[in-house]
N, C-alpha and C positions, 0 to 999 in steps of 0.2 A: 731404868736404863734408856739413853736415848741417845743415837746416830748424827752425828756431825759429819757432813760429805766433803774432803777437801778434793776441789772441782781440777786443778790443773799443777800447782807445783813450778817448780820448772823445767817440767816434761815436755817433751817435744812432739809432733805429730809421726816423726820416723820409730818413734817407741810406741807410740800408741795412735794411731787416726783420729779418734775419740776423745781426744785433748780438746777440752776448750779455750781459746785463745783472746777471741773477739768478745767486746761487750755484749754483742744480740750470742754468741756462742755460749757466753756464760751464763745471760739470762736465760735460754731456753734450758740449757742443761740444769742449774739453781732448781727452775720450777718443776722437772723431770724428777730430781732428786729428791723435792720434798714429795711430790706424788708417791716418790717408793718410800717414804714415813722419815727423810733426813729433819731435823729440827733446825739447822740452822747450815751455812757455807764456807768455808774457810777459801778464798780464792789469789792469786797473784794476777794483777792485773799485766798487760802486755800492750805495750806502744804499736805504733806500727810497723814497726819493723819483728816483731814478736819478742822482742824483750823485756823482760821482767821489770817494771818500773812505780817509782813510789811516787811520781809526778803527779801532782794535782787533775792537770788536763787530763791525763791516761785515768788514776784512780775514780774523780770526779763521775768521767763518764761508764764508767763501768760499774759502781755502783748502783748509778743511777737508773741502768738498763737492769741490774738483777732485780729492783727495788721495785721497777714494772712489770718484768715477767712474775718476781714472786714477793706478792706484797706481804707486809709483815714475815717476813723471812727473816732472821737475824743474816748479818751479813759480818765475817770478817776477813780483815786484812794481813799479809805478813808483813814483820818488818826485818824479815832477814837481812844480815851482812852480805849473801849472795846477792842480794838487790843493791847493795850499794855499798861497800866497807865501812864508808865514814858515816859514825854512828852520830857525829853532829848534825851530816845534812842528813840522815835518815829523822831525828827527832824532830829540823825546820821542817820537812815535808809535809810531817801531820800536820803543823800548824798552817800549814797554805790547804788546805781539804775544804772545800768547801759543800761538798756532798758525802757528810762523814760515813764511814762504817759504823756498826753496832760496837763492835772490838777491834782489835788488833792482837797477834800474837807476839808477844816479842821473849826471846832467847834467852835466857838468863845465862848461857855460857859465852855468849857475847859480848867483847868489850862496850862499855857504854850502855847497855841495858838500862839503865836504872833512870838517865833521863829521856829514852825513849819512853818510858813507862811516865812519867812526870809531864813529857810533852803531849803524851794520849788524856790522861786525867786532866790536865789544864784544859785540853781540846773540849772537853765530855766526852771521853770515849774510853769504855771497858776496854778493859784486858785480861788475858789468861798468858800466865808465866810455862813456858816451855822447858821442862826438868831431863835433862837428860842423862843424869846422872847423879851419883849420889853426892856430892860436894857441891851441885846447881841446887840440889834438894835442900841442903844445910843454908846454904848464901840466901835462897829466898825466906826460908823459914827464920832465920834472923834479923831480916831486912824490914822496912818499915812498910813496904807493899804487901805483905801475905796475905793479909785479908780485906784489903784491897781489888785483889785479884777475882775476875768471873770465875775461876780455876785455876787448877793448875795441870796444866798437861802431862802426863809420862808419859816420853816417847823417847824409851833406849833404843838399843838395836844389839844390847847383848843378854838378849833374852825374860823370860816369866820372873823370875829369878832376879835377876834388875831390880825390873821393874816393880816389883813385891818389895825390893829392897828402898827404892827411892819412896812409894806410897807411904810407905813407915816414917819418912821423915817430914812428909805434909804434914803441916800444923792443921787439928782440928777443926771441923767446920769452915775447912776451904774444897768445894767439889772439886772432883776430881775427873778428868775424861782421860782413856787409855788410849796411845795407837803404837803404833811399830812404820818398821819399815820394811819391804821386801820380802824375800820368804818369809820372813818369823814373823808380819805383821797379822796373820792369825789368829796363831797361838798365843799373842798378845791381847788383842781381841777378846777371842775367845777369854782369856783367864779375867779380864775387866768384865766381861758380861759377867762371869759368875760370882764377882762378889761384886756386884750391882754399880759400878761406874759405869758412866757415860762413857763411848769409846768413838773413835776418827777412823774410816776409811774416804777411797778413793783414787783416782789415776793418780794421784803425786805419790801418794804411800806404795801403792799395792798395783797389778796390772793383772793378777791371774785373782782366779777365784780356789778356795779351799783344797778341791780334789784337783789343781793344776789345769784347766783350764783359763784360756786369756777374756775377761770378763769383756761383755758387749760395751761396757762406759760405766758410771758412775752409779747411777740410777741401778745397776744391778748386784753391784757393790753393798750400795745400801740396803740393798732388803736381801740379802747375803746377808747382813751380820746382824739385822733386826732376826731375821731366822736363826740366830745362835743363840738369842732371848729365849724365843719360843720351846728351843731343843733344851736349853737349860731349866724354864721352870716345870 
């Protein structure tokens, strides 16, 4: 079982201070978080104006700063619709990158997935498929990326129980990492640690720690739920 930090989201600083926004922000925070034992970062880059952007220039250099603060870190991108609707200029984007990521995540309940995924792969660049239900679960498993994919992510938001349901429909020998969103990203958490998936915290999912406390940032997120290993074997 191993900790993937996603660093920002598109969280704000009025929900959390501890938001990383800025390239040097995301680099010291990236290197913070593997310190507390993260394997890799899931991050949204942010223009200057602080919005969420798939732009080369923006991407480019924030990569590039995590890539300094924490070498060999794996590094991923989203390529959410909230970043941009049009899933044709979300797939050209990858292709102008010039300082790729490791991966990208891209959506499978999203229009147009399938050539963002095709545009990452042409790139050289991994991806893990984002399942968030059981019918994203069915499409991907039929599709000709499944084992393709670094992963495949479950991350419901209606509960253990879901998400038990969508892992049943991962095809074989595609790893799997767990996360949630918001209160129930715990007890999501939690139930991946104990049948040995990889699982995602951090400020985009989660902003309290376990017993309701507002967690100091990221870095204590993750070794938060490196400790629910521990508590499990």
């Amino acid at each position: 079982m191993a900790v993937m930090a996603c660093l920002n989201g598109g969280r704000s600083r009025e929900e959390h201070p501890a938001v990383p926004q800025t390239p040097a922000e995301l680099a010291a925070d990236a290197a913070a978080a593997r310190s507390a034992g993260a394997f890799a970062v899931h991050v949204h880059p942010r223009d200057s104006r602080g919005a969420q952007s798939l732009d080369a220039r923006v991407c480019d250099v924030a990569v590039a700063a995590i890539r300094a603060g924490a070498p060999r870190m794996p590094i991923g991108l989203s390529t959410a619709e909230t970043i941009d609707p049009d899933p044709f200029a979300r797939a050209a984007a990858i292709s102008r990158w010039r300082t790729p990521p490791e991966f990208v995540s891209v959506n499978v309940g999203e229009l147009g997935w399938a050539g963002i995924v095709r545009a990452a792969l042409h790139a050289g660049i991994g991806f893990e498929a984002g399942l968030a239900s059981r019918s994203e679960a069915e499409e991907f498993a039929r599709g000709p990326f499944a084992h393709r994919a670094l992963r495949a992510l479950v991350e419901v938001e209606g509960g253990v129980q879901e998400a038990r349901a969508v892992a049943e429909l991962i095809p074989l020998g595609v790893p799997q990492l767990w996360h949630g969103y918001g209160p129930g990203t715990w007890d999501i958490v939690a139930a991946g640690v104990a049948v040995g998936h990889d699982v995602r915290v951090g400020l985009e999912d989660v902003l309290e720690l376990p017993d309701g406390r507002t967690a100091t940032g990221n870095a204590e997120l993750v070794s938060t739920a490196l400790g629910l290993n521990d508590s499990a074997s």
